[in-house]
PDB file of N, CA, C and O in Angstrom:
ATOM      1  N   UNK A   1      22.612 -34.728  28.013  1.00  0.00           N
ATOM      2  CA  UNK A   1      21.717 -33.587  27.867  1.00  0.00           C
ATOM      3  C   UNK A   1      22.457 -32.280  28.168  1.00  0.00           C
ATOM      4  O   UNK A   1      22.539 -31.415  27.297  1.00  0.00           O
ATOM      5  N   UNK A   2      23.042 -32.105  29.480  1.00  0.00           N
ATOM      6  CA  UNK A   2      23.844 -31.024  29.658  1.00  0.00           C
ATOM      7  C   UNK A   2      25.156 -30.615  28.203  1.00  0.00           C
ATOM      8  O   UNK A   2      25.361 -29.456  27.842  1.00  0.00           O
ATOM      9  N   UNK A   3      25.811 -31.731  27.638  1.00  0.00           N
ATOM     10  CA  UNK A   3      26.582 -31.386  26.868  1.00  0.00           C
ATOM     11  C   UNK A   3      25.839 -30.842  25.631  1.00  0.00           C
ATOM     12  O   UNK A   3      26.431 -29.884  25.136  1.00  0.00           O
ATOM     13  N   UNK A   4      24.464 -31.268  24.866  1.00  0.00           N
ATOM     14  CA  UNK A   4      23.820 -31.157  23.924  1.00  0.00           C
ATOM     15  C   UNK A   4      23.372 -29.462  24.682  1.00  0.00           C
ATOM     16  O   UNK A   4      22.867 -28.607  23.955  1.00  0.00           O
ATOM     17  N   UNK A   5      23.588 -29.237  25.873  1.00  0.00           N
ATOM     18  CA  UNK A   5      22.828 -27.602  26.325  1.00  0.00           C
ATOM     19  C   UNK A   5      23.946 -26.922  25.889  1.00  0.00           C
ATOM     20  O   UNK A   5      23.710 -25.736  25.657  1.00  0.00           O
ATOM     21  N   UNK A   6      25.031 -27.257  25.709  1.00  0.00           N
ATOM     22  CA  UNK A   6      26.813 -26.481  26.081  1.00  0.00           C
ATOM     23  C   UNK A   6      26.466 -26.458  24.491  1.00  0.00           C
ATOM     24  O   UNK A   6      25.695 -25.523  24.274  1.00  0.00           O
ATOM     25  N   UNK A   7      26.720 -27.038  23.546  1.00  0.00           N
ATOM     26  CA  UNK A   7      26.956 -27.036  22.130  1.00  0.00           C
ATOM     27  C   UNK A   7      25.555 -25.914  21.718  1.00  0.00           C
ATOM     28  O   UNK A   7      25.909 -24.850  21.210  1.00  0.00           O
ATOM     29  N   UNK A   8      24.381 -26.071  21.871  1.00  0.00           N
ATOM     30  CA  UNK A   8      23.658 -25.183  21.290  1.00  0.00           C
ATOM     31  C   UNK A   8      23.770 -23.725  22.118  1.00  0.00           C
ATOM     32  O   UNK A   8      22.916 -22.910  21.768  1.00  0.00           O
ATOM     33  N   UNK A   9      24.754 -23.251  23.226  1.00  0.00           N
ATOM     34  CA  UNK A   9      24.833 -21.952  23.610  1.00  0.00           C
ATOM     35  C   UNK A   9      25.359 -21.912  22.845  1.00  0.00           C
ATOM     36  O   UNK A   9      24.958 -21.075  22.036  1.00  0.00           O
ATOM     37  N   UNK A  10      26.595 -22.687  22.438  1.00  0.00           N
ATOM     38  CA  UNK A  10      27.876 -22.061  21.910  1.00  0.00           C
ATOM     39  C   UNK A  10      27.291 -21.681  20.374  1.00  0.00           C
ATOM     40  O   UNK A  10      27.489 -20.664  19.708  1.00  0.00           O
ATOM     41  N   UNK A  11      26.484 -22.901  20.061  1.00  0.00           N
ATOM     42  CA  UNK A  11      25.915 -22.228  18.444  1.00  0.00           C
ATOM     43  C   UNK A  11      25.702 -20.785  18.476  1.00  0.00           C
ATOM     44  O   UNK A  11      26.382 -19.870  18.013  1.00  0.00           O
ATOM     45  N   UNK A  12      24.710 -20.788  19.066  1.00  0.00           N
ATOM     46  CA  UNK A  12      23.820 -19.441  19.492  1.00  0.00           C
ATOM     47  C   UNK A  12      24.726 -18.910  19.314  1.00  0.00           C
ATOM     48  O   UNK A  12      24.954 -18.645  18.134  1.00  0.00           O
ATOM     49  N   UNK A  13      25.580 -18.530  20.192  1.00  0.00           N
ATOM     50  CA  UNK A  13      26.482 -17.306  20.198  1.00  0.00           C
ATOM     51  C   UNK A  13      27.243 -16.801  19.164  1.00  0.00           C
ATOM     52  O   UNK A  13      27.398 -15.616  18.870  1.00  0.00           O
ATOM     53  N   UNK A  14      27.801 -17.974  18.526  1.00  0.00           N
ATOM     54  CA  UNK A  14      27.925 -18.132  17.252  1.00  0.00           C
ATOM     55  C   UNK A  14      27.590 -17.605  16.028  1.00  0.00           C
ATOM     56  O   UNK A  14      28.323 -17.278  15.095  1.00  0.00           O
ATOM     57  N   UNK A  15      26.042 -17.550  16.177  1.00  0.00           N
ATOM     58  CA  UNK A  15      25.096 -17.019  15.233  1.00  0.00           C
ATOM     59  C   UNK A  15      25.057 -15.325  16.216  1.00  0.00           C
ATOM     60  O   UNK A  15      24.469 -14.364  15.718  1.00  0.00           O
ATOM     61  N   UNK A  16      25.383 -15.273  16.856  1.00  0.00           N
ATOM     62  CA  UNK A  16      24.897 -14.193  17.054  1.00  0.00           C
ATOM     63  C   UNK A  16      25.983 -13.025  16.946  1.00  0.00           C
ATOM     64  O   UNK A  16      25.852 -11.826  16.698  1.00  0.00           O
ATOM     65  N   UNK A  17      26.941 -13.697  17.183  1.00  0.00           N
ATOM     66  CA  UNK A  17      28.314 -13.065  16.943  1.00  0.00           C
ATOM     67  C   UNK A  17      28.225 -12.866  15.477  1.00  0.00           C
ATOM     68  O   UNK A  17      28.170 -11.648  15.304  1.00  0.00           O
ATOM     69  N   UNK A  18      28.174 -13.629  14.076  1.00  0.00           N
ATOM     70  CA  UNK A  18      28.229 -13.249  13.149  1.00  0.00           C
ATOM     71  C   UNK A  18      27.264 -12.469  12.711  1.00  0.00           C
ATOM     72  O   UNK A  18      27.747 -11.801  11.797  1.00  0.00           O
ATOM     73  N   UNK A  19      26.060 -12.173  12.888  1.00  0.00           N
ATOM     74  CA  UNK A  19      25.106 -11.031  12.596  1.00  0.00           C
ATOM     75  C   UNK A  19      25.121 -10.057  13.172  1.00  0.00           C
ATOM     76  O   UNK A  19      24.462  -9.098  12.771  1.00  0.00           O
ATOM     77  N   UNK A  20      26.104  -9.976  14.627  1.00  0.00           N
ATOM     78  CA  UNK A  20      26.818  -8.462  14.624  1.00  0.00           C
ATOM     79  C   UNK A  20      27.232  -7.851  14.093  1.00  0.00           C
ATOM     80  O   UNK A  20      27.021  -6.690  13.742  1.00  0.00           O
ATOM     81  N   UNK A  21      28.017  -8.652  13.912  1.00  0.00           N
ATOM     82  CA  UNK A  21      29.571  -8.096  12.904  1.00  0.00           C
ATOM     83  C   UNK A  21      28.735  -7.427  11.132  1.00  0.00           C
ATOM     84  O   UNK A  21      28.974  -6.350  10.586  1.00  0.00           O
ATOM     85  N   UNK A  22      27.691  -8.634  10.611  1.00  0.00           N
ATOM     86  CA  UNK A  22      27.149  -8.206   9.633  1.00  0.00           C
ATOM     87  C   UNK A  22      26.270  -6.491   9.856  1.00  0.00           C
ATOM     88  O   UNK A  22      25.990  -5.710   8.947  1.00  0.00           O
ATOM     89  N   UNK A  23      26.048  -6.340  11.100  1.00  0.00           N
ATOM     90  CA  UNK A  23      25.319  -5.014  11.170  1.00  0.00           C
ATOM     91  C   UNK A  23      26.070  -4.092  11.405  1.00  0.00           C
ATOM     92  O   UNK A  23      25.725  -3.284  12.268  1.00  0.00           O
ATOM     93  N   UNK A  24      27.140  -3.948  10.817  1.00  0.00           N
ATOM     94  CA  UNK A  24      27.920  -2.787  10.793  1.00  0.00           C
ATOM     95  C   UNK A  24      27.430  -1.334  10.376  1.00  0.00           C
ATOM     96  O   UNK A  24      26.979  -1.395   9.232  1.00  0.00           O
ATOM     97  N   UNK A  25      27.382  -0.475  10.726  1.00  0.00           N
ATOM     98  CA  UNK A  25      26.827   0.957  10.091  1.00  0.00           C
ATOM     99  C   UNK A  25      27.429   1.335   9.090  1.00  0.00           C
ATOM    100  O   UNK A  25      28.006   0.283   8.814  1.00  0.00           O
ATOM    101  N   UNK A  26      27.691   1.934   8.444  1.00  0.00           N
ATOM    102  CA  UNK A  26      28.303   2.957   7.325  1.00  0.00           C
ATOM    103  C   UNK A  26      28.539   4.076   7.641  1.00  0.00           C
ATOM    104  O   UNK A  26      27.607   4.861   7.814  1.00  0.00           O
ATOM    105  N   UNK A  27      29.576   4.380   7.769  1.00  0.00           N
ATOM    106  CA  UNK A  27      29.872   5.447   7.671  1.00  0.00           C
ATOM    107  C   UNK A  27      29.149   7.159   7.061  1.00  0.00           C
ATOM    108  O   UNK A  27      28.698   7.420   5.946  1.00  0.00           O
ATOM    109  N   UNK A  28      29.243   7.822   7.948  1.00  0.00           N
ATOM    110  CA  UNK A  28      28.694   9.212   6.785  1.00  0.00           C
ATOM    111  C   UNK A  28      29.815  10.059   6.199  1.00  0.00           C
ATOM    112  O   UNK A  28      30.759  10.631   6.744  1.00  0.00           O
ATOM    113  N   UNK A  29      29.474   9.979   5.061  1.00  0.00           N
ATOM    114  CA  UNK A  29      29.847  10.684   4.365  1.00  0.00           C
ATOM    115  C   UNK A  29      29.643  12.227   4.417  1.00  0.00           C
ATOM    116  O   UNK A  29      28.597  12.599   4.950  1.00  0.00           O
ATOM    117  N   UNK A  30      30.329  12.995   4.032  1.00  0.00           N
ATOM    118  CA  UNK A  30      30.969  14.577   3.899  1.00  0.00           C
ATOM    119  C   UNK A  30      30.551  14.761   2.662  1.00  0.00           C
ATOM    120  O   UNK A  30      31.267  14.427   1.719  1.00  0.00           O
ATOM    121  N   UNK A  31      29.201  15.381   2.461  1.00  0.00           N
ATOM    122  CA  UNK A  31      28.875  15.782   1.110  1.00  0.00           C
ATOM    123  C   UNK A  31      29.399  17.222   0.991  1.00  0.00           C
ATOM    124  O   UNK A  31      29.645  17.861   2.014  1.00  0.00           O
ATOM    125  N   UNK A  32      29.578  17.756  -0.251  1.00  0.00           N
ATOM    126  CA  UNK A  32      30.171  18.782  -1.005  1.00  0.00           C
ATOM    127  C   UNK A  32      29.521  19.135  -2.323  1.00  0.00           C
ATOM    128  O   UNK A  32      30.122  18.896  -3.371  1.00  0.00           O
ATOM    129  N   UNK A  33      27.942  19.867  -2.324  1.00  0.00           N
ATOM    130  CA  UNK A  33      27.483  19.981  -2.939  1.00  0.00           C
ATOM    131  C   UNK A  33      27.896  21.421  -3.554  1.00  0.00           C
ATOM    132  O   UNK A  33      28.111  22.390  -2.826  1.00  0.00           O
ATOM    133  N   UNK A  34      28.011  21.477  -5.342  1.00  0.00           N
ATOM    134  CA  UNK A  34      28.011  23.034  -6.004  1.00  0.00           C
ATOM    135  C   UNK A  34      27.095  22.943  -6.680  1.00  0.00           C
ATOM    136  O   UNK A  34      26.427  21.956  -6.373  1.00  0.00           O
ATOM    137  N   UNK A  35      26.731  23.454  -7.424  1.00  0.00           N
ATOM    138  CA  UNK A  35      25.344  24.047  -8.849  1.00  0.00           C
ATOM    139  C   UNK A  35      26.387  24.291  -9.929  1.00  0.00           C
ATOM    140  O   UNK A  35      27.402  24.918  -9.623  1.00  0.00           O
ATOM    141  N   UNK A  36      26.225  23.866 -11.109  1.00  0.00           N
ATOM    142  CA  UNK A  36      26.721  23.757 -11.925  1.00  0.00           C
ATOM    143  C   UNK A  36      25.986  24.597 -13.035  1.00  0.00           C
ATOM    144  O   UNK A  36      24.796  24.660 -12.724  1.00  0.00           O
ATOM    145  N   UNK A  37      26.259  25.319 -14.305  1.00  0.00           N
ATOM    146  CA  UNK A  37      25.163  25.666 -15.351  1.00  0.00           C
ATOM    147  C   UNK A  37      23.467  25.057 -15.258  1.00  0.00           C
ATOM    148  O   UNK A  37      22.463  25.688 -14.927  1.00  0.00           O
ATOM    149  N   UNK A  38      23.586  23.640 -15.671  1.00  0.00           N
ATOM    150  CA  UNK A  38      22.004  22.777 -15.491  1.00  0.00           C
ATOM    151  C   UNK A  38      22.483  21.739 -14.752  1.00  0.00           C
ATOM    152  O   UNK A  38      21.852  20.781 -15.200  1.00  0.00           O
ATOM    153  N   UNK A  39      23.270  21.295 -13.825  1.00  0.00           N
ATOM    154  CA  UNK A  39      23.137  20.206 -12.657  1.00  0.00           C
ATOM    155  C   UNK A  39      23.875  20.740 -11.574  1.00  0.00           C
ATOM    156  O   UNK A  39      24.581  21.748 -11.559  1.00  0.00           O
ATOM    157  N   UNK A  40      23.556  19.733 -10.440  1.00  0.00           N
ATOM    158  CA  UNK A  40      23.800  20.155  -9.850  1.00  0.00           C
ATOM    159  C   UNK A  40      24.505  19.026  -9.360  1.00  0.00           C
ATOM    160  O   UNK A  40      23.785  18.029  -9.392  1.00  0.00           O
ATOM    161  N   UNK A  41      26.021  18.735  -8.772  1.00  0.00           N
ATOM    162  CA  UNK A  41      27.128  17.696  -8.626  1.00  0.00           C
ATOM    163  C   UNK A  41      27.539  17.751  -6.785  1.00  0.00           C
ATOM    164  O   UNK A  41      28.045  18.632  -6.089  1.00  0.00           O
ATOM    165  N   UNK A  42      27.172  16.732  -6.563  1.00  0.00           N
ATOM    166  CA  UNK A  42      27.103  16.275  -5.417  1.00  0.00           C
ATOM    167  C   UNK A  42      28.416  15.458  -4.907  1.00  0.00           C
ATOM    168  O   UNK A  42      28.369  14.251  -5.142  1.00  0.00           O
ATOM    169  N   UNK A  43      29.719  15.993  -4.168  1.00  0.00           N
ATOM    170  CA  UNK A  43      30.919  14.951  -4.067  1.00  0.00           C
ATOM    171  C   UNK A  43      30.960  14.431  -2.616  1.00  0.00           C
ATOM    172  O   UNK A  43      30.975  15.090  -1.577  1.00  0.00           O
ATOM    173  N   UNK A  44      30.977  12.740  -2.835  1.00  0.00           N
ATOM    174  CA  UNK A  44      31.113  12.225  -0.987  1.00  0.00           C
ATOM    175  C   UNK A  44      32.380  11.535  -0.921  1.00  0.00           C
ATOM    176  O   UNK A  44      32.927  10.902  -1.824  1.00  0.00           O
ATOM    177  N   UNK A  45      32.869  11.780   0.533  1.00  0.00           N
ATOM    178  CA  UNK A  45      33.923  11.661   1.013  1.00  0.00           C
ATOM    179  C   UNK A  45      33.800  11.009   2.223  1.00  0.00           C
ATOM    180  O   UNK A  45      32.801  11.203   2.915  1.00  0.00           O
ATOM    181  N   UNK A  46      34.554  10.369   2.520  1.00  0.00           N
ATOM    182  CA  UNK A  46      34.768   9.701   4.056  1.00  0.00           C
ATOM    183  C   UNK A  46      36.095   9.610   4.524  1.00  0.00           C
ATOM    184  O   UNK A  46      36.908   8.908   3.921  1.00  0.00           O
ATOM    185  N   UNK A  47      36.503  10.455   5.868  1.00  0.00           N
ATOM    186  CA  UNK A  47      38.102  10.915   6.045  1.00  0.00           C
ATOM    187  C   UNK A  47      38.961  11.544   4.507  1.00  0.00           C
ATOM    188  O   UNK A  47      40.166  11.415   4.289  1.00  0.00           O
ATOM    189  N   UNK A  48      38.225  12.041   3.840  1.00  0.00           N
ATOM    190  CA  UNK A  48      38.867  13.096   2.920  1.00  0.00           C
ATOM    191  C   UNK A  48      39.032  11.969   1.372  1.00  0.00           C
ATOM    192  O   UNK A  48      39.353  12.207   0.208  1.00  0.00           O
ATOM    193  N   UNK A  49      38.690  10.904   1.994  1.00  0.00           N
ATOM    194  CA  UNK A  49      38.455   9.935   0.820  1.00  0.00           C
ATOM    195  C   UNK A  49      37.392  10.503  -0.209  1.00  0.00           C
ATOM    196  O   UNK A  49      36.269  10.609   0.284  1.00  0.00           O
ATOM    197  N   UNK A  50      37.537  10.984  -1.857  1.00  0.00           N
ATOM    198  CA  UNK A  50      36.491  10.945  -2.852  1.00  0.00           C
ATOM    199  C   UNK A  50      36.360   9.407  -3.084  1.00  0.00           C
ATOM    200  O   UNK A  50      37.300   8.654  -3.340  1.00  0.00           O
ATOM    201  N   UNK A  51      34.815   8.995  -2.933  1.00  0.00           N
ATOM    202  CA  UNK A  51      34.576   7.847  -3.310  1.00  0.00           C
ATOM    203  C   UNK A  51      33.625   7.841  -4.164  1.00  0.00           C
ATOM    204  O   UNK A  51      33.646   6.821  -4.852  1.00  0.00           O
ATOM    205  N   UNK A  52      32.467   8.838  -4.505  1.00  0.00           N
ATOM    206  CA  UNK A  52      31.758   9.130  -5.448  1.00  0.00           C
ATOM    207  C   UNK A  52      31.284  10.613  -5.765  1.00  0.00           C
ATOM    208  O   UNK A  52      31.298  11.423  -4.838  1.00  0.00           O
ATOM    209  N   UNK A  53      30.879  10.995  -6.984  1.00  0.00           N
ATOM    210  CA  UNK A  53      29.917  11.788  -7.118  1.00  0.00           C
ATOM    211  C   UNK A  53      29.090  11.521  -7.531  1.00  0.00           C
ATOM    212  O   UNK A  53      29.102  10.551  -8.288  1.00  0.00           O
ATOM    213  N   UNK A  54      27.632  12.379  -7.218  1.00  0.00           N
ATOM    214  CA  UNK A  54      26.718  12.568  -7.670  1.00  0.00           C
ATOM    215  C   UNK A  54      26.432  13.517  -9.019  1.00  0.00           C
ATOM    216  O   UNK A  54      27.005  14.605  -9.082  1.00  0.00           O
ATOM    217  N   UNK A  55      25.382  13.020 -10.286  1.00  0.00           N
ATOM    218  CA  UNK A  55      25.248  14.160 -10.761  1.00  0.00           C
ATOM    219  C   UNK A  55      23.647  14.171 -11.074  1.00  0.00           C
ATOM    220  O   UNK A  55      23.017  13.149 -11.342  1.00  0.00           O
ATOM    221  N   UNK A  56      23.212  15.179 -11.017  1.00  0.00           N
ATOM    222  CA  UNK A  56      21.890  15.922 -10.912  1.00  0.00           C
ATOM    223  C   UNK A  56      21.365  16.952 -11.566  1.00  0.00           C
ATOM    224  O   UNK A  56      21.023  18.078 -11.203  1.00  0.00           O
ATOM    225  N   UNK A  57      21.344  16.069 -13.183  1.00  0.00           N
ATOM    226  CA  UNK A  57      20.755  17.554 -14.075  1.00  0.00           C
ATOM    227  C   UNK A  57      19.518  18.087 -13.916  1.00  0.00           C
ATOM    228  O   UNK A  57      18.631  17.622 -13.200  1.00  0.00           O
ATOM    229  N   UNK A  58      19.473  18.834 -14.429  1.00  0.00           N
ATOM    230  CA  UNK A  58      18.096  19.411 -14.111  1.00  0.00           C
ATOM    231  C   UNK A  58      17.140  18.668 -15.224  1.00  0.00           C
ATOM    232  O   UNK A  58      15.973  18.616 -14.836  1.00  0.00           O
ATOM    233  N   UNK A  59      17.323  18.184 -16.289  1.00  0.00           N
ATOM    234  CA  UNK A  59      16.262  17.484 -16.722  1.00  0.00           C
ATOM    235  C   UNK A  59      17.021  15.954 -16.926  1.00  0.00           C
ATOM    236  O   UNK A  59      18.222  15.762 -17.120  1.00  0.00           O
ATOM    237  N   UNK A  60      15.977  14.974 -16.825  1.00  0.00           N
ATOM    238  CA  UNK A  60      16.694  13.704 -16.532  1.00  0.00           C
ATOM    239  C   UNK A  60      17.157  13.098 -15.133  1.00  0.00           C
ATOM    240  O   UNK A  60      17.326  13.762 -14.110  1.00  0.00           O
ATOM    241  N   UNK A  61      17.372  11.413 -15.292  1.00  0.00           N
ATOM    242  CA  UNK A  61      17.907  11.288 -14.195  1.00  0.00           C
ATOM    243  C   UNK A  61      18.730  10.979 -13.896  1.00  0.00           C
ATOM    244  O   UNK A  61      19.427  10.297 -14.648  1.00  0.00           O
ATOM    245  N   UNK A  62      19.349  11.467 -11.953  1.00  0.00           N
ATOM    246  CA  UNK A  62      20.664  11.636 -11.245  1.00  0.00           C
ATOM    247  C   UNK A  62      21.318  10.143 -11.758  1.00  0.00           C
ATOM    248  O   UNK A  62      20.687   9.168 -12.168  1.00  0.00           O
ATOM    249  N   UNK A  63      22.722  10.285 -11.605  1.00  0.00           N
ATOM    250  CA  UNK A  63      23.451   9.179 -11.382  1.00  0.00           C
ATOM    251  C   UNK A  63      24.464   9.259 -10.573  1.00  0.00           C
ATOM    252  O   UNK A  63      24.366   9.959  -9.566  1.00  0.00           O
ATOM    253  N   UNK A  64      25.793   8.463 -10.894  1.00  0.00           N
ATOM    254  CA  UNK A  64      26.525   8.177  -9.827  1.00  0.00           C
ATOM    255  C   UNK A  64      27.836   8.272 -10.330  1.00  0.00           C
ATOM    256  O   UNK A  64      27.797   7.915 -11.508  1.00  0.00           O
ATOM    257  N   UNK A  65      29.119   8.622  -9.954  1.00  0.00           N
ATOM    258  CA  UNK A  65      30.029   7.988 -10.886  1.00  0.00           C
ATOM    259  C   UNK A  65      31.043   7.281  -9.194  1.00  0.00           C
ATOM    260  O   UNK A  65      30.993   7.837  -8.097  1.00  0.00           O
ATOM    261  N   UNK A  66      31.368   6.759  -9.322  1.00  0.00           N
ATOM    262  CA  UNK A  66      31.682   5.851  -8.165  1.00  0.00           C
ATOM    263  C   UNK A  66      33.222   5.032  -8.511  1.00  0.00           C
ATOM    264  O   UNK A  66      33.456   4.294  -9.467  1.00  0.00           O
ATOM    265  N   UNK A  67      33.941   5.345  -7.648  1.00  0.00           N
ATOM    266  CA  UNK A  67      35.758   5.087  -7.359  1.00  0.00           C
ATOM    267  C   UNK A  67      34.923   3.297  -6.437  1.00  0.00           C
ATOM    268  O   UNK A  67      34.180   3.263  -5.456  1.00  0.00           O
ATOM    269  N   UNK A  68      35.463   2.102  -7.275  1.00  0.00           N
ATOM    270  CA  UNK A  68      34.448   0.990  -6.668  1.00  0.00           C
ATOM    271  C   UNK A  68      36.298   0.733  -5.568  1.00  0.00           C
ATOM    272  O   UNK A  68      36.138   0.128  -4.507  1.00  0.00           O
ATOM    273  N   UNK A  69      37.521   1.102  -5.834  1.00  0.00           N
ATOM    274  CA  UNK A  69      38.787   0.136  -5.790  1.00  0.00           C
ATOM    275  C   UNK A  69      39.691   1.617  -4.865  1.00  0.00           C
ATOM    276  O   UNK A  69      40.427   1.073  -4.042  1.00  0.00           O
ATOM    277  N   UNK A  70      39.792   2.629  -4.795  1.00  0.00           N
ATOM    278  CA  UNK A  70      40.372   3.850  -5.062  1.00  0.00           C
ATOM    279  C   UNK A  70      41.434   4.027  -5.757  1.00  0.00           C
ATOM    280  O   UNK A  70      42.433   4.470  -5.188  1.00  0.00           O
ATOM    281  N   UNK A  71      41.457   3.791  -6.840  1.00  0.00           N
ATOM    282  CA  UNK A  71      42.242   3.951  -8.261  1.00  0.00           C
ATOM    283  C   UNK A  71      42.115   5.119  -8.921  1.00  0.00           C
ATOM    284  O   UNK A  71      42.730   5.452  -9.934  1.00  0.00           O
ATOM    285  N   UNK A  72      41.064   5.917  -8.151  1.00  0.00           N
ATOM    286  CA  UNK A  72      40.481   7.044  -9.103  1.00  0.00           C
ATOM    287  C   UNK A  72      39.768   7.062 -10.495  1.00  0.00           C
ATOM    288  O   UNK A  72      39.569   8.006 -11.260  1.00  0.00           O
ATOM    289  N   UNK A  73      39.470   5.850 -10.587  1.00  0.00           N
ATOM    290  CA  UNK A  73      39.045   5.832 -11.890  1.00  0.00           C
ATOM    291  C   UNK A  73      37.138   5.826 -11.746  1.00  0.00           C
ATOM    292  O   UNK A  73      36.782   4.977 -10.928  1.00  0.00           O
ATOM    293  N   UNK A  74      36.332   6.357 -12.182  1.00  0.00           N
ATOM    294  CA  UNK A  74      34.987   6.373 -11.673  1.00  0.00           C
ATOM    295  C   UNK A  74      34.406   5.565 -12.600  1.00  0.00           C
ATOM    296  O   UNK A  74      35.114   5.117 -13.502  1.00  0.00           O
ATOM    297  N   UNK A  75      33.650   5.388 -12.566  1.00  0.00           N
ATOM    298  CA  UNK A  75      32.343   4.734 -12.864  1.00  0.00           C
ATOM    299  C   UNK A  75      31.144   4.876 -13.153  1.00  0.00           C
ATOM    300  O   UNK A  75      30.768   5.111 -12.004  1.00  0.00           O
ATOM    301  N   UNK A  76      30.057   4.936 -13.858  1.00  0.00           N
ATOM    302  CA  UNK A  76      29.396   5.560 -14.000  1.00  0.00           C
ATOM    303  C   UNK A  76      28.118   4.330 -13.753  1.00  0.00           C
ATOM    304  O   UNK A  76      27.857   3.312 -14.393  1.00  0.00           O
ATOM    305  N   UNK A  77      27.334   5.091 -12.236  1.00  0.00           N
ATOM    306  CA  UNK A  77      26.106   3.485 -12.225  1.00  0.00           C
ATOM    307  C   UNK A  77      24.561   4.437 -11.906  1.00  0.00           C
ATOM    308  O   UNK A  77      24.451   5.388 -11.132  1.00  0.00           O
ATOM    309  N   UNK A  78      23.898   4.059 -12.438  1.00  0.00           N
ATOM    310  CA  UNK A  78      22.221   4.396 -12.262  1.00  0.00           C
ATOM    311  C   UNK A  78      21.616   4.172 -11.150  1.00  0.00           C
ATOM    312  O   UNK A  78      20.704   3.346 -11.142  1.00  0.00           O
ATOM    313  N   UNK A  79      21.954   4.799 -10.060  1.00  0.00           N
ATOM    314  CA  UNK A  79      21.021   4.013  -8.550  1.00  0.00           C
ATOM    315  C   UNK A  79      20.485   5.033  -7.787  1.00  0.00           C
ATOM    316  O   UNK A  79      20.775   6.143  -8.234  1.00  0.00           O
ATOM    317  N   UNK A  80      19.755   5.041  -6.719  1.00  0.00           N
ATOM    318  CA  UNK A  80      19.310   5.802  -6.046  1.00  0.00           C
ATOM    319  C   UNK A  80      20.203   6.287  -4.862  1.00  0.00           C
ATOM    320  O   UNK A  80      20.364   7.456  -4.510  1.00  0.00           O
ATOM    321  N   UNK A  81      20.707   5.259  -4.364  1.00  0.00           N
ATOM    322  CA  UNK A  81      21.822   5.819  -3.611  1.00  0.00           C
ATOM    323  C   UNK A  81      23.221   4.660  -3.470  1.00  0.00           C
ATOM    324  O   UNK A  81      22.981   3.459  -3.589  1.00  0.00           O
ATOM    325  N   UNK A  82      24.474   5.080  -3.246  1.00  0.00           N
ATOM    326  CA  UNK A  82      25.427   4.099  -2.687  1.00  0.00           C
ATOM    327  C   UNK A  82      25.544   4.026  -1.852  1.00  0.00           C
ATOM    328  O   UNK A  82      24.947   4.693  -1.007  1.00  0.00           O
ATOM    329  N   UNK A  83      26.769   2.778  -1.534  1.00  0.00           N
ATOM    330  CA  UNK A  83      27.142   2.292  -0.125  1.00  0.00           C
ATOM    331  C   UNK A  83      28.886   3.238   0.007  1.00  0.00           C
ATOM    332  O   UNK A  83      29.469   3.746  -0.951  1.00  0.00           O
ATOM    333  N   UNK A  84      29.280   3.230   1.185  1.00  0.00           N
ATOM    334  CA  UNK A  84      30.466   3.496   1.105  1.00  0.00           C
ATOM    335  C   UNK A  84      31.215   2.330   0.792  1.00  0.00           C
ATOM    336  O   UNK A  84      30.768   1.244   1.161  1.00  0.00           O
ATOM    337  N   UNK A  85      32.543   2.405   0.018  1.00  0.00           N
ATOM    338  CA  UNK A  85      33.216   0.863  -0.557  1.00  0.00           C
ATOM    339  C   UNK A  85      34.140   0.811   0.720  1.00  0.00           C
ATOM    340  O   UNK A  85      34.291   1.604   1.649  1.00  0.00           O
ATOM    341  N   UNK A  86      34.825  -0.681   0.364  1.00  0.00           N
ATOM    342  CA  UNK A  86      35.322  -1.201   1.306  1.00  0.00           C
ATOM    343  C   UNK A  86      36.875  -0.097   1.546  1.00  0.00           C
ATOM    344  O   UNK A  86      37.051   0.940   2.186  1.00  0.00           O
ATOM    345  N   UNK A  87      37.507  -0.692   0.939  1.00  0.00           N
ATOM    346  CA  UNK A  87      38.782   0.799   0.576  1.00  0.00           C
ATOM    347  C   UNK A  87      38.339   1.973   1.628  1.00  0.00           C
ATOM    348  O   UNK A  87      38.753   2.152   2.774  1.00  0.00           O
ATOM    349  N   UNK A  88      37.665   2.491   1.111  1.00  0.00           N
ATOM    350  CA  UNK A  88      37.171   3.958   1.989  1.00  0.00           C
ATOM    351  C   UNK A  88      36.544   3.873   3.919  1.00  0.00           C
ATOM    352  O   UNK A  88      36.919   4.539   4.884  1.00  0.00           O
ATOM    353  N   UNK A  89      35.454   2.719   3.816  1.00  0.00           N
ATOM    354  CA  UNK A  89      34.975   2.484   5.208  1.00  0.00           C
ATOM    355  C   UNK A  89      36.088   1.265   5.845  1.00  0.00           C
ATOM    356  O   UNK A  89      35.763   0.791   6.934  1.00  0.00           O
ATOM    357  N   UNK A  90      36.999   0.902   5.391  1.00  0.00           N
ATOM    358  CA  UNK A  90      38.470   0.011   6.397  1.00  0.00           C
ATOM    359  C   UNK A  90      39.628   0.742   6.860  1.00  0.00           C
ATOM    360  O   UNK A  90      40.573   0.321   7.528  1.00  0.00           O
ATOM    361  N   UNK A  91      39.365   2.152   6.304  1.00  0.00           N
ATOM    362  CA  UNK A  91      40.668   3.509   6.795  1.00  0.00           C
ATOM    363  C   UNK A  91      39.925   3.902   8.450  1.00  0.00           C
ATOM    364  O   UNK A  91      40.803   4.369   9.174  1.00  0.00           O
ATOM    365  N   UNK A  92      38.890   3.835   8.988  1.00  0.00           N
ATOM    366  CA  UNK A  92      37.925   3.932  10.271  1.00  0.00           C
ATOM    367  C   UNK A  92      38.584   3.522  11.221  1.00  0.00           C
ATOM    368  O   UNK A  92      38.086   3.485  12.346  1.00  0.00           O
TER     369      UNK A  92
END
């Protein structure tokens, strides 16, 4: 009985140790908003990292263009908001 008590702390802890680690925060980002003619372009950064912009016309809706690797190459995705990528939040 005592050994069957030792194995389920250690589970526990186990489990509890890995859903720490899963609750990691995100980082904030350094927005850099200008006004453009009809949108308005939103750039985020983390430690000077560009990892996305925002764009925000005035008619229609915002999107994203998003560095997923930092290759510089963007992307263009339809969402309400992003995450910071891995690349950018592992320089921390």
């Amino acid at each position: 009985m005592k050994r069957l008590s030792i194995i389920l702390c250690l589970g526990l802890g186990l489990i509890i140790g890995a859903t720490a680690s899963l609750a990691v925060a995100q980082p904030s980002p350094d927005i850099t908003v200008r006004q453009d003619d009809n949108r308005t372009i939103k750039e985020y950064r983390v430690n000077g990292e560009l990892y996305a912009i925002e764009i925000v016309p005035q008619q229609g809706a915002s999107y994203f263009l998003i560095d997923d690797d930092g290759d510089g190459n963007f992307e263009r995705r339809d969402a309400s908001r992003v995450e910071v990528p891995d690349w950018v939040a592992g320089d921390e």
